[in-house]
PDB file with one MODEL, atoms N, CA, C and O in Angstrom:
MODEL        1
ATOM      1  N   UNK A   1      88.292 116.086  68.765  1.00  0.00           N
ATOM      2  CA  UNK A   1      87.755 117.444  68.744  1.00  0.00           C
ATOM      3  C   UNK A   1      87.100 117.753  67.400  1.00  0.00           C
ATOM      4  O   UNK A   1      86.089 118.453  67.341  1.00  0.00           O
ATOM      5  N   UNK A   2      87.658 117.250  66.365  1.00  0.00           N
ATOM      6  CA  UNK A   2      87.175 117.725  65.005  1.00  0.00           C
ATOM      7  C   UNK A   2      86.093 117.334  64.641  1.00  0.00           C
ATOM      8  O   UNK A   2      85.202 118.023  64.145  1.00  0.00           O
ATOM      9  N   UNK A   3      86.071 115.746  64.942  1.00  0.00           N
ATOM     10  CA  UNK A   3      84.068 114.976  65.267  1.00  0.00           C
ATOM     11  C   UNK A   3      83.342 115.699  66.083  1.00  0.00           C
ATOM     12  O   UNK A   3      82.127 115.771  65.901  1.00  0.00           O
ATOM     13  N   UNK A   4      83.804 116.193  66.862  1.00  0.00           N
ATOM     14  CA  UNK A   4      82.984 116.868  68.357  1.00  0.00           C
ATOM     15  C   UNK A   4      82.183 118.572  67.281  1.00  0.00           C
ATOM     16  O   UNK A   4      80.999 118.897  67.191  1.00  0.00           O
ATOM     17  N   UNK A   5      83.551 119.333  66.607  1.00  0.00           N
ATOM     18  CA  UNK A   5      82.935 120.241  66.566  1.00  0.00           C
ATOM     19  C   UNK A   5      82.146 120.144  65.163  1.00  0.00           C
ATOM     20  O   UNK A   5      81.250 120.952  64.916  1.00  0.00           O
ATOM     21  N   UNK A   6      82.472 119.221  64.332  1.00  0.00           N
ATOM     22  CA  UNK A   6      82.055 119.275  63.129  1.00  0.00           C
ATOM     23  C   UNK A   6      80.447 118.396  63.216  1.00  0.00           C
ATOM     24  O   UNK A   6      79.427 118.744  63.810  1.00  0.00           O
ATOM     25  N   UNK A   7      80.712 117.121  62.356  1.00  0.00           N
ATOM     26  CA  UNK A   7      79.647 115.823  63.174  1.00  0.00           C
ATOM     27  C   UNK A   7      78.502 115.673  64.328  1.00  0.00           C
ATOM     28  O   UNK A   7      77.282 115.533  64.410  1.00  0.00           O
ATOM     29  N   UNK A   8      79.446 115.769  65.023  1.00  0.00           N
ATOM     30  CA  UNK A   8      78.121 115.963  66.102  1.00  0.00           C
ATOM     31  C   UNK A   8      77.526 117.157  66.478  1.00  0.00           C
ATOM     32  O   UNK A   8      76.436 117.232  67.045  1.00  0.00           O
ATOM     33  N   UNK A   9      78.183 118.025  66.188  1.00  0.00           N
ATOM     34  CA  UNK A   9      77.400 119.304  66.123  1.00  0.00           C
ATOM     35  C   UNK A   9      76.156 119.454  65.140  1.00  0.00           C
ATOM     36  O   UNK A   9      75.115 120.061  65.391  1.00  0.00           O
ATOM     37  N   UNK A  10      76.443 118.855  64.105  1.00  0.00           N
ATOM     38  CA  UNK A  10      75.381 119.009  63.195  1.00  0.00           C
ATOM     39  C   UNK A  10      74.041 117.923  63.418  1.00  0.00           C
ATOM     40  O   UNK A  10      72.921 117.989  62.910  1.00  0.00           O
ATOM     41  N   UNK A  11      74.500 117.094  64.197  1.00  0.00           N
ATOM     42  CA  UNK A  11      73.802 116.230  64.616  1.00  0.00           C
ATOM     43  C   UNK A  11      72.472 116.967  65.588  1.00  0.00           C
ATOM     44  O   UNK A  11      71.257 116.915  65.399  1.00  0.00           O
ATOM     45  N   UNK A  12      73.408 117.767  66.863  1.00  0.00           N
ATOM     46  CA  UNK A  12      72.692 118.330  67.967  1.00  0.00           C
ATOM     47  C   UNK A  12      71.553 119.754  66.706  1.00  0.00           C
ATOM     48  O   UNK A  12      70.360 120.053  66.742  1.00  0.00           O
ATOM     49  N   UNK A  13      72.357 120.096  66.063  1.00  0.00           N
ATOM     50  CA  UNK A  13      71.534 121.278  65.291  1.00  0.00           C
ATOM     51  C   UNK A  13      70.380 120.508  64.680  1.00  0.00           C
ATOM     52  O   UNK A  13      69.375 121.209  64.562  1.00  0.00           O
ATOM     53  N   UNK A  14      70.263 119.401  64.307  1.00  0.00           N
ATOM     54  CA  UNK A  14      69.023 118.663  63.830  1.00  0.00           C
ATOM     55  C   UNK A  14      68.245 118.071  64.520  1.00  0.00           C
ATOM     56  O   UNK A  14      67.201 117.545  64.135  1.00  0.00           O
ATOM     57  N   UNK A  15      68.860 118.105  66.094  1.00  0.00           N
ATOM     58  CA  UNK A  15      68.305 117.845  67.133  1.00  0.00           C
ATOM     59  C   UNK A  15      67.272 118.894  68.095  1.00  0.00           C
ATOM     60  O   UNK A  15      66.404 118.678  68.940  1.00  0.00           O
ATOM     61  N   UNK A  16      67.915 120.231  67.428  1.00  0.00           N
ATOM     62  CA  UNK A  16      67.291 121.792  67.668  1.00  0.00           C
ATOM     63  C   UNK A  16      67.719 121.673  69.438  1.00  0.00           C
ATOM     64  O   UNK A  16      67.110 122.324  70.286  1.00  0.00           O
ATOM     65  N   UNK A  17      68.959 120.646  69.795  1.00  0.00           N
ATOM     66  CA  UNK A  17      69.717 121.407  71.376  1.00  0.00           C
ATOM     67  C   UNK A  17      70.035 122.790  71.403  1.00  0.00           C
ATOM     68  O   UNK A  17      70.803 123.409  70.666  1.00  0.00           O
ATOM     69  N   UNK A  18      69.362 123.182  72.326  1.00  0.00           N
ATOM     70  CA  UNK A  18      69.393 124.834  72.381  1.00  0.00           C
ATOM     71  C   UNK A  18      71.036 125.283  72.417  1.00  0.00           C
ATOM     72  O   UNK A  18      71.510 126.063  71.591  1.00  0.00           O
ATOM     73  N   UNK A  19      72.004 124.515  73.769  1.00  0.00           N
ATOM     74  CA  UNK A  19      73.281 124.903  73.282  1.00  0.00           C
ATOM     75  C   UNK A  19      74.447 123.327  73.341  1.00  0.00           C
ATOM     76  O   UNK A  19      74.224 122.222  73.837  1.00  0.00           O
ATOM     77  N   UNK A  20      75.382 123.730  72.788  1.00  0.00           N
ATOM     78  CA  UNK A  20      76.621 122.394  72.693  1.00  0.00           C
ATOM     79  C   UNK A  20      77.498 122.916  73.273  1.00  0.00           C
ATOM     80  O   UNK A  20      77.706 124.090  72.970  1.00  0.00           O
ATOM     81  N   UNK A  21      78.061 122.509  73.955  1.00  0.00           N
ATOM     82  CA  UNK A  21      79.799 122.899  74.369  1.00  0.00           C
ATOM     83  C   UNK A  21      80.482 121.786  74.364  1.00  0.00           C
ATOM     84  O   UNK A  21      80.065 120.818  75.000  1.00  0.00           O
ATOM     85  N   UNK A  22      81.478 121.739  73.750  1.00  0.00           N
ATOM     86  CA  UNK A  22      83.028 121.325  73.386  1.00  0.00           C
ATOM     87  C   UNK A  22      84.179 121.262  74.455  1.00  0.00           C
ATOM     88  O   UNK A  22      84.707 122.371  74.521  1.00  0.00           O
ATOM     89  N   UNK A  23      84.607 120.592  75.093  1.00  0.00           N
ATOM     90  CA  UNK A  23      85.392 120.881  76.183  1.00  0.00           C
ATOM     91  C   UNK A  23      87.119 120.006  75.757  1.00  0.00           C
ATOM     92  O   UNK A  23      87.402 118.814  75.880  1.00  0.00           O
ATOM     93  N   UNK A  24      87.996 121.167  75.245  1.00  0.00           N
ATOM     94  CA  UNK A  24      89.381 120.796  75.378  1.00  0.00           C
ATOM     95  C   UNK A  24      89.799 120.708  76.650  1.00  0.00           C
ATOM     96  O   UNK A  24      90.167 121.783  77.124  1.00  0.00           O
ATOM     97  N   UNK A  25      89.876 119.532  77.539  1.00  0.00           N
ATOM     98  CA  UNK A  25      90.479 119.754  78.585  1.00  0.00           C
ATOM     99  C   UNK A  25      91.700 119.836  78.502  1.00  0.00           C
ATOM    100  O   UNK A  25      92.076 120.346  79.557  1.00  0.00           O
ATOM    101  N   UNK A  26      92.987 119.526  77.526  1.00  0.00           N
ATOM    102  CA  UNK A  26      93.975 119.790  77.217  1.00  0.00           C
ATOM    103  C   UNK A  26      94.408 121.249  77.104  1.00  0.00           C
ATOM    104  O   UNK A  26      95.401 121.658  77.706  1.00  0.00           O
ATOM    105  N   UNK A  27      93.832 121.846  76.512  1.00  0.00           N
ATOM    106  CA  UNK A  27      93.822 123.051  76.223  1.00  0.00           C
ATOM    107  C   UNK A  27      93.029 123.943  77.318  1.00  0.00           C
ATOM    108  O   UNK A  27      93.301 125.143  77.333  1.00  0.00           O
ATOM    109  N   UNK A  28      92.194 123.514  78.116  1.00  0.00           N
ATOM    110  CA  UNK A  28      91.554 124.118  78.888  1.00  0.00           C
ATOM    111  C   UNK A  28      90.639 125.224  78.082  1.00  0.00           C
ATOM    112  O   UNK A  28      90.603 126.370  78.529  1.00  0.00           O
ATOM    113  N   UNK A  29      89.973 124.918  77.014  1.00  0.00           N
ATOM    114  CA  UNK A  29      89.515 125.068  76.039  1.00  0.00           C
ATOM    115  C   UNK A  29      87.893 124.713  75.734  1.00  0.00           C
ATOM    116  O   UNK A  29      87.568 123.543  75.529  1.00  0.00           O
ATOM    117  N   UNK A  30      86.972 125.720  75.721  1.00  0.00           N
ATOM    118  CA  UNK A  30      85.632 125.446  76.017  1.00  0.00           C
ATOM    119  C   UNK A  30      85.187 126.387  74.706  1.00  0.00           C
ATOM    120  O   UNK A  30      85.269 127.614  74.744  1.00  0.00           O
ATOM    121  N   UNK A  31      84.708 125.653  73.553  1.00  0.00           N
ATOM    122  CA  UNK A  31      83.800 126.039  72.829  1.00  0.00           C
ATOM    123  C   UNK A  31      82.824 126.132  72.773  1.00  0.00           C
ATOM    124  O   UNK A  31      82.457 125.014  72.412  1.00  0.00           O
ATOM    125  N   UNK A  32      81.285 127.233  72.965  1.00  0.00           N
ATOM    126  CA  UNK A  32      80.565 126.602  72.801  1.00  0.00           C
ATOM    127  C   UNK A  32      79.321 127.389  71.551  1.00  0.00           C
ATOM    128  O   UNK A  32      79.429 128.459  70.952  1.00  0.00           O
ATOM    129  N   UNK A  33      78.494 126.630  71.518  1.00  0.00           N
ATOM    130  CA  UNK A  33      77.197 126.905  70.203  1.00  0.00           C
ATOM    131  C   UNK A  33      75.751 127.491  70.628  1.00  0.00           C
ATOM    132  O   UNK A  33      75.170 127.137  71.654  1.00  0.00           O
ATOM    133  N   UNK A  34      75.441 128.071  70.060  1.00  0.00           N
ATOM    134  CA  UNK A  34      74.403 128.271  70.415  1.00  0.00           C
ATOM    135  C   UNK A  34      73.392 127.710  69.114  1.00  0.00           C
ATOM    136  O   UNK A  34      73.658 128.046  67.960  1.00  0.00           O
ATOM    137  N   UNK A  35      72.384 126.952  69.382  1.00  0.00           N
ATOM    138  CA  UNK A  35      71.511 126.128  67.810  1.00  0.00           C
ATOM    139  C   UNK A  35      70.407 127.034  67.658  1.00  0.00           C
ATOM    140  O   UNK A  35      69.549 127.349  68.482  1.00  0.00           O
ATOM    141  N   UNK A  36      70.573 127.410  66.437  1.00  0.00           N
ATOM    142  CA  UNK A  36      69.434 128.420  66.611  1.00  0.00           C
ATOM    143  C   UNK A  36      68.529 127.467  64.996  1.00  0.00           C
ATOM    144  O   UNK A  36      68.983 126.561  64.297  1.00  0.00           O
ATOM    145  N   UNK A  37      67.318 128.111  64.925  1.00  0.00           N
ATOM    146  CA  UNK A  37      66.288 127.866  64.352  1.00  0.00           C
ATOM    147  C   UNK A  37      66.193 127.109  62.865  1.00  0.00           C
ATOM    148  O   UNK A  37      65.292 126.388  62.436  1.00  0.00           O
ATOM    149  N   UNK A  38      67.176 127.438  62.364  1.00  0.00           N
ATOM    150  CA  UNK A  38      67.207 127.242  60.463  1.00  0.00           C
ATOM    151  C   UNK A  38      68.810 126.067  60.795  1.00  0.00           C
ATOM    152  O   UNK A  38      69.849 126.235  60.157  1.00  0.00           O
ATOM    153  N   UNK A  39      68.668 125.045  61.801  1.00  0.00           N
ATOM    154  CA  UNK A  39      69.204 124.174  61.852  1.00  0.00           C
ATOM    155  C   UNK A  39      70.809 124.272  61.376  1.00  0.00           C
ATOM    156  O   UNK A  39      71.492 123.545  60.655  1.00  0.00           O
ATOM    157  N   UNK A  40      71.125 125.631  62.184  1.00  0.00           N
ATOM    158  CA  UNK A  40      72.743 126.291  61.902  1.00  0.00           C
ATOM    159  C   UNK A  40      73.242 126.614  63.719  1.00  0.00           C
ATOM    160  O   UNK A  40      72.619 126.360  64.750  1.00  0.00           O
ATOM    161  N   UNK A  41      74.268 127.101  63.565  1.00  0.00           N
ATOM    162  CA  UNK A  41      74.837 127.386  64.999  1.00  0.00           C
ATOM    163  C   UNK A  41      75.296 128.504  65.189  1.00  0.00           C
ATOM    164  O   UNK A  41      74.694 129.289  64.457  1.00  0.00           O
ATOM    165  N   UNK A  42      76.047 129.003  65.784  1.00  0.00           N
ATOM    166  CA  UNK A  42      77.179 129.888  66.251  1.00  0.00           C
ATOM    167  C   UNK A  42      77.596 130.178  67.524  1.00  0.00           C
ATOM    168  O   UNK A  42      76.942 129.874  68.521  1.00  0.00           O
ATOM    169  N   UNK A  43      78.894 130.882  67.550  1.00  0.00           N
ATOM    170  CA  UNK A  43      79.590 130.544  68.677  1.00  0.00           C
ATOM    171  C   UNK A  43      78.996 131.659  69.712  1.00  0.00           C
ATOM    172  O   UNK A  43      78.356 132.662  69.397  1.00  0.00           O
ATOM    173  N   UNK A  44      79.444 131.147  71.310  1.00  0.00           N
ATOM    174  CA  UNK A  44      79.273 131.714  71.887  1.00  0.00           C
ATOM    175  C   UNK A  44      79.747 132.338  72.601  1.00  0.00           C
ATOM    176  O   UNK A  44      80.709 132.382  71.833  1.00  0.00           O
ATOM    177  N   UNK A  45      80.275 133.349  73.970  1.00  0.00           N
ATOM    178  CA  UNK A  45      80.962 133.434  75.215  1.00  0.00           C
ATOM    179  C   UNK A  45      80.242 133.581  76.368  1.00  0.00           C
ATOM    180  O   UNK A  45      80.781 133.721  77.466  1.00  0.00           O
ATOM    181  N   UNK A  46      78.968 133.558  76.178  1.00  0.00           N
ATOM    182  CA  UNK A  46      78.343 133.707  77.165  1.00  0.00           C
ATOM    183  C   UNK A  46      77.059 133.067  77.099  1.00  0.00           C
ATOM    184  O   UNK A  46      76.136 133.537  76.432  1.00  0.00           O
ATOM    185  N   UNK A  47      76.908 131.226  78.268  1.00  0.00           N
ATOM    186  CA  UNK A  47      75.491 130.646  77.882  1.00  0.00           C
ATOM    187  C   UNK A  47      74.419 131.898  78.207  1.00  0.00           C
ATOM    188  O   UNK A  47      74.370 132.888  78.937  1.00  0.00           O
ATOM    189  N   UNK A  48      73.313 130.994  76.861  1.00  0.00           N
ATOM    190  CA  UNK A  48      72.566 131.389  76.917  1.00  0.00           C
ATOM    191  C   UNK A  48      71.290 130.706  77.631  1.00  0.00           C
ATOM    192  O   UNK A  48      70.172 131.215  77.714  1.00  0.00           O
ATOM    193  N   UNK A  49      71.708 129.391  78.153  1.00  0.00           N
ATOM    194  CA  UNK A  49      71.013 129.090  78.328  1.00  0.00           C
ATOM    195  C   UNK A  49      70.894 128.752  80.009  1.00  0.00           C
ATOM    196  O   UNK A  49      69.999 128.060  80.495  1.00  0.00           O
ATOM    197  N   UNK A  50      71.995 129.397  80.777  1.00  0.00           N
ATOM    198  CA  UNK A  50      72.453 129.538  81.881  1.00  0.00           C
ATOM    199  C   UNK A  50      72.771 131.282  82.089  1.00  0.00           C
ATOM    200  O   UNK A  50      73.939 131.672  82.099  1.00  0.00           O
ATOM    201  N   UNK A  51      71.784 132.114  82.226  1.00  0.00           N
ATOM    202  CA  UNK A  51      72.269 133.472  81.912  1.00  0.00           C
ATOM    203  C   UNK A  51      73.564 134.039  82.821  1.00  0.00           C
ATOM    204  O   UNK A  51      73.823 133.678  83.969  1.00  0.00           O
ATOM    205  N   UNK A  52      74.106 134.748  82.239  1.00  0.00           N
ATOM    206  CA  UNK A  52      75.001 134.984  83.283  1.00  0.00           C
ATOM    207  C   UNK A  52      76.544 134.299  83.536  1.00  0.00           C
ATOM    208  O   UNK A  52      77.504 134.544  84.267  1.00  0.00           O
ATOM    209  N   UNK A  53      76.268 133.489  82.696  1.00  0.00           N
ATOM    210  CA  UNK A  53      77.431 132.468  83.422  1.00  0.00           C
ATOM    211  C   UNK A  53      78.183 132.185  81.245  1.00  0.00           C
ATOM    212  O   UNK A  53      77.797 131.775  80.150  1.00  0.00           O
ATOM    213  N   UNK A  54      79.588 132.879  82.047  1.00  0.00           N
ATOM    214  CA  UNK A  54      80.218 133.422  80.226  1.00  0.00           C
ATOM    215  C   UNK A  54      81.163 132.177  80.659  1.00  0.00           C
ATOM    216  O   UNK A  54      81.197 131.633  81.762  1.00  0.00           O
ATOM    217  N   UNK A  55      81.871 131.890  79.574  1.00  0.00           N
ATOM    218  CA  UNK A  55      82.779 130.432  78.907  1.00  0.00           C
ATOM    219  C   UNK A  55      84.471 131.060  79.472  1.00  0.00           C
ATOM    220  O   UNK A  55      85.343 130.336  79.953  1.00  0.00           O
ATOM    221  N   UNK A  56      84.561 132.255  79.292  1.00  0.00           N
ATOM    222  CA  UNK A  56      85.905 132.211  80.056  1.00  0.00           C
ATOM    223  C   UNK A  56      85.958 131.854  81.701  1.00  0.00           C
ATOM    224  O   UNK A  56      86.962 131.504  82.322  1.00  0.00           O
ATOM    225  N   UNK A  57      84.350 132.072  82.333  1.00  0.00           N
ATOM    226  CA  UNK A  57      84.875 131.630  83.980  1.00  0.00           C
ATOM    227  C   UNK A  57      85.129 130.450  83.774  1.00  0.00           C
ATOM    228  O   UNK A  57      86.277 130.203  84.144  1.00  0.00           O
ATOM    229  N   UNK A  58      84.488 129.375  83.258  1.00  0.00           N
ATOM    230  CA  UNK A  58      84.256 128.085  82.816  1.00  0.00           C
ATOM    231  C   UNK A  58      86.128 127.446  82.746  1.00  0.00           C
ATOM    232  O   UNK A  58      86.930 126.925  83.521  1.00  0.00           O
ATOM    233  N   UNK A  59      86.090 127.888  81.353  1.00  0.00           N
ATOM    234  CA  UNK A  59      87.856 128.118  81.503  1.00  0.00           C
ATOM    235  C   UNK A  59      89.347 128.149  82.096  1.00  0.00           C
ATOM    236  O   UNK A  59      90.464 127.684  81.866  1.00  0.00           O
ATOM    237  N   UNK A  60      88.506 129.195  83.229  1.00  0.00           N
ATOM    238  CA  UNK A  60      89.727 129.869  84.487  1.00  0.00           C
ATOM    239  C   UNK A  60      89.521 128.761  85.584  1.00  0.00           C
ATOM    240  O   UNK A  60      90.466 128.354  86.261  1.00  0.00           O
ATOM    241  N   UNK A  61      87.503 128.032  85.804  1.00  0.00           N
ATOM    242  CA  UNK A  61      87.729 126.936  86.415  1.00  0.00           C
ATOM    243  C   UNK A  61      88.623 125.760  85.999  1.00  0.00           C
ATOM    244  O   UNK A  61      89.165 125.042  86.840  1.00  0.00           O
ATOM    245  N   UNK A  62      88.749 125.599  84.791  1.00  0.00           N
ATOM    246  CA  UNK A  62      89.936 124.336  83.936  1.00  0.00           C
ATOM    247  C   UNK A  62      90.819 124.569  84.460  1.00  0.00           C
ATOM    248  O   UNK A  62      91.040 123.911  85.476  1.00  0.00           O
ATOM    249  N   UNK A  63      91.894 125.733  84.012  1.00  0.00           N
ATOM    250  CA  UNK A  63      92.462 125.953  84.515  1.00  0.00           C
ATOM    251  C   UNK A  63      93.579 125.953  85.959  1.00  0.00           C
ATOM    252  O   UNK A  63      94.735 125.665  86.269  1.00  0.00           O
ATOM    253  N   UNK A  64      92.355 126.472  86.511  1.00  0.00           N
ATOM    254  CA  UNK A  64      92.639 126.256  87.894  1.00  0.00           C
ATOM    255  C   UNK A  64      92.769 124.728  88.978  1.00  0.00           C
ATOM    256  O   UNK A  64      93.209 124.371  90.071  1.00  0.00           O
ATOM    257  N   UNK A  65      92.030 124.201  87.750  1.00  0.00           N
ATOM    258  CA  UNK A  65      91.681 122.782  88.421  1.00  0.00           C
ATOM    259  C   UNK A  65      93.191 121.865  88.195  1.00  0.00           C
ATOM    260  O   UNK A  65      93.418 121.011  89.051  1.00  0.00           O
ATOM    261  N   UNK A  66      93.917 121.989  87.385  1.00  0.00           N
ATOM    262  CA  UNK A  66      94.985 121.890  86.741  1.00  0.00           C
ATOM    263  C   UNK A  66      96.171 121.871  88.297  1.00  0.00           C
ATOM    264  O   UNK A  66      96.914 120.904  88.458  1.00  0.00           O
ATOM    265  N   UNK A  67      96.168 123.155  89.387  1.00  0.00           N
ATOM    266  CA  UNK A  67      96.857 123.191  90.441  1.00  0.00           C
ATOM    267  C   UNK A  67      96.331 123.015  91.388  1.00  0.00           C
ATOM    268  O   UNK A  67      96.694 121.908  91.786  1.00  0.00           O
ATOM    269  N   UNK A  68      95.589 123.479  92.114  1.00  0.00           N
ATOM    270  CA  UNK A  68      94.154 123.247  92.727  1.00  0.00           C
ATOM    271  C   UNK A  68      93.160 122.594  93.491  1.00  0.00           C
ATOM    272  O   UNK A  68      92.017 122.779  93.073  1.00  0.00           O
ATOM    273  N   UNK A  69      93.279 121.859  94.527  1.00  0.00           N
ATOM    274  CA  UNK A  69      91.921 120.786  94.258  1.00  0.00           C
ATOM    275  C   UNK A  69      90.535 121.347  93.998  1.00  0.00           C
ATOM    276  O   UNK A  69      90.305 122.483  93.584  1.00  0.00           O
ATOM    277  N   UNK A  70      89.535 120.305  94.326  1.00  0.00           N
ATOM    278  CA  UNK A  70      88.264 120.642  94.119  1.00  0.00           C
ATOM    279  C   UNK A  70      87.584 121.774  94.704  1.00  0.00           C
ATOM    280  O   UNK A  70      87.007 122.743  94.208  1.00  0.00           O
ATOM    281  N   UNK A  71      87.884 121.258  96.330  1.00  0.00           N
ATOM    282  CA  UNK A  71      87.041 122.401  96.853  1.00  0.00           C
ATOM    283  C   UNK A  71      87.938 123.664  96.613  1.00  0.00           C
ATOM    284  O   UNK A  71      87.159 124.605  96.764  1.00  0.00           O
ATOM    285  N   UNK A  72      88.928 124.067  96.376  1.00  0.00           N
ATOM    286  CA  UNK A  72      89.218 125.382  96.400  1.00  0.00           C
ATOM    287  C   UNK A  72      88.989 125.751  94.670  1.00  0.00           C
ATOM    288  O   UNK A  72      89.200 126.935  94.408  1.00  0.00           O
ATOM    289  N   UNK A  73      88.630 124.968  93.619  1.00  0.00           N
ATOM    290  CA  UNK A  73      88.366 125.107  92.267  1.00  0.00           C
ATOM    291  C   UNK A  73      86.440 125.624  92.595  1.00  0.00           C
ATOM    292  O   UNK A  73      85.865 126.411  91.842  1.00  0.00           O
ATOM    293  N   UNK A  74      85.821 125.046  93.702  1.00  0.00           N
ATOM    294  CA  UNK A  74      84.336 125.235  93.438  1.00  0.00           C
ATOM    295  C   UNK A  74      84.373 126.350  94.884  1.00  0.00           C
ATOM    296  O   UNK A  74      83.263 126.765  95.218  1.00  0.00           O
ATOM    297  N   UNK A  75      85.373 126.750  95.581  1.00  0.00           N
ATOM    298  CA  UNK A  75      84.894 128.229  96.305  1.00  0.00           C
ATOM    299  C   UNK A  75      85.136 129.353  95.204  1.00  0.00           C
ATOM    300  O   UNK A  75      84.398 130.258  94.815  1.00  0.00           O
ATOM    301  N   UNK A  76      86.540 128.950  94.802  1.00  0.00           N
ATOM    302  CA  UNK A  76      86.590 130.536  93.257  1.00  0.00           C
ATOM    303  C   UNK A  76      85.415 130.308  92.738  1.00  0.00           C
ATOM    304  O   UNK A  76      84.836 131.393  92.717  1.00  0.00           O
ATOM    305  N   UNK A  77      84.559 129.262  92.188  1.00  0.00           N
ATOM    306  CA  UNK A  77      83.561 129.521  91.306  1.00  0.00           C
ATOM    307  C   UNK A  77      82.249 130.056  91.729  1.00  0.00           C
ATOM    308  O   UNK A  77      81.414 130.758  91.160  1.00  0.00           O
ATOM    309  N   UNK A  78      82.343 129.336  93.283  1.00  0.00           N
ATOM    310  CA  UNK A  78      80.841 130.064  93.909  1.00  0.00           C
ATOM    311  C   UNK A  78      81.264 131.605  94.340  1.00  0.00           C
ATOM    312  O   UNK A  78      80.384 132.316  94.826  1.00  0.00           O
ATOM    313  N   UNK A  79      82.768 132.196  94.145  1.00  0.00           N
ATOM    314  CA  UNK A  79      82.810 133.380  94.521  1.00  0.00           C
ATOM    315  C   UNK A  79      82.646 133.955  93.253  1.00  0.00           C
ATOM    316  O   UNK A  79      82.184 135.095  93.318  1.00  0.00           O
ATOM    317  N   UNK A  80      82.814 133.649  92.411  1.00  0.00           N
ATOM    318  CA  UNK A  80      82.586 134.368  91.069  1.00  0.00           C
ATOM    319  C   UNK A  80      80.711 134.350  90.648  1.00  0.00           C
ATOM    320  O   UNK A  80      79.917 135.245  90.360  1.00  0.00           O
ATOM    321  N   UNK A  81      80.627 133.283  90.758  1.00  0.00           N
ATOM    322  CA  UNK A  81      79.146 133.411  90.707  1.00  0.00           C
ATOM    323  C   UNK A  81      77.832 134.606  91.419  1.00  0.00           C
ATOM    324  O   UNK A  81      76.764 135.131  91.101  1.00  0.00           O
ATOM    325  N   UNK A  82      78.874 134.542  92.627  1.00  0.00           N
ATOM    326  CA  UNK A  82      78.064 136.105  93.767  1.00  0.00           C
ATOM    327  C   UNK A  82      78.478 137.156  93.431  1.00  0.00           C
ATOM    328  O   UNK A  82      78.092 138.108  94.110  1.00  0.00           O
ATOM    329  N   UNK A  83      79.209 137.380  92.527  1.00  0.00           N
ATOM    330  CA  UNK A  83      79.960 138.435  92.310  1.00  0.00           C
ATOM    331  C   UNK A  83      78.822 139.153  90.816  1.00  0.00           C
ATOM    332  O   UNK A  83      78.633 140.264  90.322  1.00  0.00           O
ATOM    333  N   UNK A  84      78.526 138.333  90.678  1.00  0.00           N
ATOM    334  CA  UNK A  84      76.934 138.221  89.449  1.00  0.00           C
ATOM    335  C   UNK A  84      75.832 138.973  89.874  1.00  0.00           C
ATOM    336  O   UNK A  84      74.798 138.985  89.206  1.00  0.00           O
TER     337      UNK A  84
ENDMDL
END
């Protein structure tokens, strides 16, 4: 995680990737960046590059996936998505 958020992040920022996300699946844990212009970052909760769609549903899908199977992990998500 610490290469992920440190290292290669700075990597993608010199790369000018619009966004990075970080995925603790342990933690069920989704960081993510947004790269903006002067080759710096900051965090996000809501892509920007997917409008609409914020890092805690992302999350609650981890989560959920944890008890869950698939298809009932991707009907919560397509119900959350219509709910948009």
């Amino acid at each position: 995680m610490a290469d992920d958020i440190g290292e290669k992040r700075l990597l993608y920022e010199e790369l000018k990737v619009a966004e990075y996300w970080v995925v603790d699946v342990q933690k069920s844990q989704i960081i993510a960046f947004a790269i903006i212009a002067d080759n710096g970052s900051r965090r996000l909760v809501q892509s920007e590059v997917l409008p609409g769609l914020t890092i805690a549903v992302l999350e609650e899908a981890l989560r959920r996936s944890r008890t869950e199977d698939q298809a009932q992990v991707g009907a919560w998500l397509l119900a959350q998505f219509q709910q948009q």
